[in-house]
N, C-alpha and C positions, 0 to 999 in steps of 0.2 A: 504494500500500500504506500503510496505518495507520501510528502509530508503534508501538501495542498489535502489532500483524502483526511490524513488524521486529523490535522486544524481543525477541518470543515465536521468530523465526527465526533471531535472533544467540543467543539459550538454548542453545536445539536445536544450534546447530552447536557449541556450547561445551562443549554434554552430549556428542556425539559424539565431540569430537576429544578431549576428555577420557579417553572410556571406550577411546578407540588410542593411549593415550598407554604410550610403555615405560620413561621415567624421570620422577620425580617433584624437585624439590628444595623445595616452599613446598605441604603437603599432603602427599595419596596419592589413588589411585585410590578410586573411590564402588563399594561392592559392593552389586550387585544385590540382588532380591527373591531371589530364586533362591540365589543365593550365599549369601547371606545364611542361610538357612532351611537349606540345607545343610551351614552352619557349623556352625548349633546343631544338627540331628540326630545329625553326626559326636561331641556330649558324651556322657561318662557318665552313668549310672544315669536314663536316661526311658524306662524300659520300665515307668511307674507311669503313673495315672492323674491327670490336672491338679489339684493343690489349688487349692481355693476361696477366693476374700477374703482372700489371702494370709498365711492363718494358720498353716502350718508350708510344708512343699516346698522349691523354690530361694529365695523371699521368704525366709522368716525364715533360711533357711542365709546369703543375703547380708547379714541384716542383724545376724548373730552376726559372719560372717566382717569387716565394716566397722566392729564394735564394737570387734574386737580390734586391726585394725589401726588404728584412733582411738585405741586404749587407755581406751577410756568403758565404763560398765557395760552400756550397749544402742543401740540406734541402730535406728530405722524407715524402713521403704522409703518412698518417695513416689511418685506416677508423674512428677510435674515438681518441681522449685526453686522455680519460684513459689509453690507449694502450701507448700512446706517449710519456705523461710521465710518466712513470712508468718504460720505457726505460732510459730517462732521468736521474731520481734517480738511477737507479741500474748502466749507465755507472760512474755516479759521484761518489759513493761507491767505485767501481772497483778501479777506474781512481786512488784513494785519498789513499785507503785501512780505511776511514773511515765510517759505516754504517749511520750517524747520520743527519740527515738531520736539520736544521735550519729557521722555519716557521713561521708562525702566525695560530696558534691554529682557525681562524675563516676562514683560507684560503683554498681554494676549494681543494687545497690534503691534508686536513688534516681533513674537512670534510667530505667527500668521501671515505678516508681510503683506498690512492694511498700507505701511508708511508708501512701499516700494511700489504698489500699483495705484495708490494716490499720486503718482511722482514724488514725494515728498521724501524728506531723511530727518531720520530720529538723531536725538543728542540725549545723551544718558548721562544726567547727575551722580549718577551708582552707577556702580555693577553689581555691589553686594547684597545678601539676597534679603532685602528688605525695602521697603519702601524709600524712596529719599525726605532727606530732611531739608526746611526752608535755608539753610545756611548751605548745603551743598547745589541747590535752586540756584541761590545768588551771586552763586560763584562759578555760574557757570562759563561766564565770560563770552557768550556768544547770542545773538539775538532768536528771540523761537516765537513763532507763532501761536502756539498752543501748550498747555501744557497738557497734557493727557496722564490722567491719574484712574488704575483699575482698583476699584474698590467689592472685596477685598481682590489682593493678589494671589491669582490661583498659586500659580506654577510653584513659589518657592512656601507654600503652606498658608493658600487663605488669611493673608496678612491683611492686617489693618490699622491707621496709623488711631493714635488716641485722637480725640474732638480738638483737643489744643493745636494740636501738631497737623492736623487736617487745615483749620483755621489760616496759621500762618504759613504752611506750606503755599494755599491758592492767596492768598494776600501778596507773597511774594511775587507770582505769576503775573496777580493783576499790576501789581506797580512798574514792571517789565514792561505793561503794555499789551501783555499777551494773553489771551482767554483761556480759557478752562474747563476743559470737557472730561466727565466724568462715563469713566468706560465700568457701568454698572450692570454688569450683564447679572450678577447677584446684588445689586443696593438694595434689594429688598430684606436681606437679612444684617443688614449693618445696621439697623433701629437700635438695638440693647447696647451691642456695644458701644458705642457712638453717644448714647445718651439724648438722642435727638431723633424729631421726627423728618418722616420723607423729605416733605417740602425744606425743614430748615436744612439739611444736607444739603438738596439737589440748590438752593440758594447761595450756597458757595461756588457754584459753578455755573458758566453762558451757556451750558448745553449739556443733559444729560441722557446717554441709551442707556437702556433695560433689553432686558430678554422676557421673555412670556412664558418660555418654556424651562429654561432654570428654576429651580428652586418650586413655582407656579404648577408645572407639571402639565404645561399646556403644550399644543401641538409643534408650533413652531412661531416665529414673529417676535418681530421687538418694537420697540416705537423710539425717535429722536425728540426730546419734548426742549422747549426754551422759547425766548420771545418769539413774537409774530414775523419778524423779518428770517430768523432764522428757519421759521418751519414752511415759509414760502417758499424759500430757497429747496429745503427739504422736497416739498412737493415737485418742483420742476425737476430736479437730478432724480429722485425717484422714477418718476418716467422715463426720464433719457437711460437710467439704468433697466429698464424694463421691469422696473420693481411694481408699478400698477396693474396688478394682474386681476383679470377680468371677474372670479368671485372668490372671496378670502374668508369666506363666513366658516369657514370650519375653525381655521385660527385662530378669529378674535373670538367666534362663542368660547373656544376653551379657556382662550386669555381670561376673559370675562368671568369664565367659572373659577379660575385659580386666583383671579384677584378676588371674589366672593367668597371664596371656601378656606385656599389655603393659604394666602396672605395674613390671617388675623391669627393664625397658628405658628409663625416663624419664631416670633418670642417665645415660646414656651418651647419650641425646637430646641434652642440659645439654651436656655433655662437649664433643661434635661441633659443635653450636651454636656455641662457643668457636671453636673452628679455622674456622668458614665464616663465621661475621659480619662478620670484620674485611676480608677479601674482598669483602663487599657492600659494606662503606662506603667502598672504594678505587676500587669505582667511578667515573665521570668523574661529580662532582656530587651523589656519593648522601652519604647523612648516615642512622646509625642509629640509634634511640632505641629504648630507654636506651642511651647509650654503649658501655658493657660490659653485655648482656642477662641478668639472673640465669635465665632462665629459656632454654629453647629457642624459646621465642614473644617478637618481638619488632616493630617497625614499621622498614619503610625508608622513605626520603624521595627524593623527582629531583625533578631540575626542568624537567618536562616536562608538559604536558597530559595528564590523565590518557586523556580519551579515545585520544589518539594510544600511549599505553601500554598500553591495554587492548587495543587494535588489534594493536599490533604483537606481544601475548603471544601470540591466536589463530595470527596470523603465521607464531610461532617452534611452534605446539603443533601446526598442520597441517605445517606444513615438516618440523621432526626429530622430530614425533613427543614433544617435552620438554615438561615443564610445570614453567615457574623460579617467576613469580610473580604472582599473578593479584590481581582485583579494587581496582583502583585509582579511587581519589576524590580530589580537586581539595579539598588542605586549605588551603591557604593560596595568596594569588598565588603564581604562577609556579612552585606544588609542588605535587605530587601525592603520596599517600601509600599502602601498603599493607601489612595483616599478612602477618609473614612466621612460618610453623609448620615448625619443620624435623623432622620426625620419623622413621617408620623408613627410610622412601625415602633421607633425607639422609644416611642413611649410609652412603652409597654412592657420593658424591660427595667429592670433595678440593677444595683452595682454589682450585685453578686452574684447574678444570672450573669451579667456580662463575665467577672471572674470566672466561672462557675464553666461555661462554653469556652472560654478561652484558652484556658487550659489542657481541655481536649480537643479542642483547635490544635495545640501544639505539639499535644503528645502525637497526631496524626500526623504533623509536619515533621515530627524527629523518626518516625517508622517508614515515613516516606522519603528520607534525605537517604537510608540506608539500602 
């Protein structure tokens, strides 16, 4: 058999044992086509016919509804992030007459390679793996159009700066001259820590994306929200990108449903988070970063092969039917690493059920390394 063959048959049994799975702790269950299509019948008011190009219907209801909760004067759907910002960066270029944008080298447009098919080029404060600070901002010695700050930062462990150090960070940007767009494809879960609501966040910044389907659990779609000029602007590239697609009603109804449902649930995500983290890091070996996680999304660390951890996860997900923590990669010698998303499943879990699983989590990892 191939290795393309095995892949494709350790998927399969992944996909399966997943969909019999009856406790969740890192994740949730994947809901069907099916499921799915039946979520969104079960909404109100579609007993109308589909609007077009997304020019009033559920689209602009979501992109009133995410205006307000931004606290901005408007805010446009997109069908992807990429799309969104990319608008973003080229209005702040325009807007400044400077191409240069101002990043973190480990932040998802810079990752992604939003700067490079913007034509634009990123200048990195840092390279270290944490957020930059307003004194390293100001020192940058070069002029930037934007400053583009992800909140939190995935890649080096869902970082997030404290409310002070957010504050003078964009203060600094604006005295540069240069704007400030906030790459929030999760700012819906930076509420607790933060200490502040939506709108006064997204207030530090000329322009804020979100995602719909992050955190939301919705299909796909993000929205650019900030003044009126900006989201004009928005509308016209959106077209020219071919981003006004003829009916988007599946997207915004789920957007809709996860800004209803699962939005008022993120804080008590945070919350739980708390009580279960320090549990995984007392683990035999485990280490988790950030320390103390501002968020419910965070990385753990073992020091085990990952392959024999990913083994032993199927292990524990065919045997009790559990799903603790999946998807592990070989970050460094002799550690393995993987995101841990504790969401509504987690809450159903105490510290000692997490102890309790994890530890035969790992006895399955140390039978499988051999």
């Amino acid at each position: 058999m191939s290795d393309d063959q095995n892949t494709a048959n350790e998927q399969q049994r992944r996909r399966a044992a997943r969909n019999a799975c009856k406790r969740f702790l890192s994740g949730e269950r994947l809901l069907g086509i099916r499921e799915r299509l039946t979520a969104l019948a079960a909404l109100d008011g579609l007993d109308v016919e589909p609007y077009r190009y997304g020019s009033d219907g559920p689209v602009r209801q979501l992109e009133e509804l995410a205006a307000a909760l931004l606290g901005t004067e408007d805010a446009v759907f997109f069908p992807t992030g990429t799309m969104a910002q990319q608008v973003a960066l080229r209005y702040g270029a325009e807007l400044t007459g400077r191409p240069a944008v101002a990043l973190h080298p480990l932040s998802h447009l810079k990752r992604h390679a939003y700067t490079q098919l913007t034509g634009l080029r990123g200048l990195w404060p840092t390279t270290e793996q944490r957020l930059p600070t307003a004194e390293e901002l100001g020192a940058l010695g070069e002029p930037f159009g934007t400053l583009a700050i992800e909140l939190p930062l995935r890649d080096p462990g869902y970082l997030l700066p404290s409310w002070e150090e957010l504050v003078e960070l964009t203060a600094v940007a604006h005295a540069a001259g240069a704007r400030v767009h906030f790459d929030g494809a999760r700012l819906w879960n930076t509420t607790t820590h933060l200490g502040s609501q939506l709108d006064e966040i997204s207030a530090l910044a000329d322009n804020v994306y979100v995602s719909f389907y992050k955190d939301l659990r919705g299909i796909s779609g993000a929205a650019l929200a900030g003044d009126a000029a900006l989201t004009a602007y928005a509308r016209a590239w959106r077209h020219r990108y071919g981003g006004t697609l003829y009916q988007q009603w599946p997207a915004t109804l789920a957007a809709l449903a996860g800004l209803d449902t699962v939005l008022p649930k993120l804080p008590d995500f945070a919350r739980h988070a708390a009580t279960l983290a320090p549990a995984l890091a007392a683990l035999p070996g485990a280490r988790i970063h950030p320390a103390v996680p501002p968020t419910h999304e965070f990385q753990l660390w073992l020091p085990h092969p990952a392959k024999a951890l990913n083994v032993a996860h199927l292990a524990l997900v065919e045997q009790e039917r559990t799903w603790f923590i999946s998807h592990w990669t070989d970050a460094a010698p002799g550690l393995a690493m993987a995101e841990v998303s504790l969401t509504g499943p987690a809450l159903e879990w105490t510290a000692d059920e997490v102890t309790q699983v994890g530890l035969r989590f790992l006895e399955l990892a140390a039978a499988s390394a051999h």
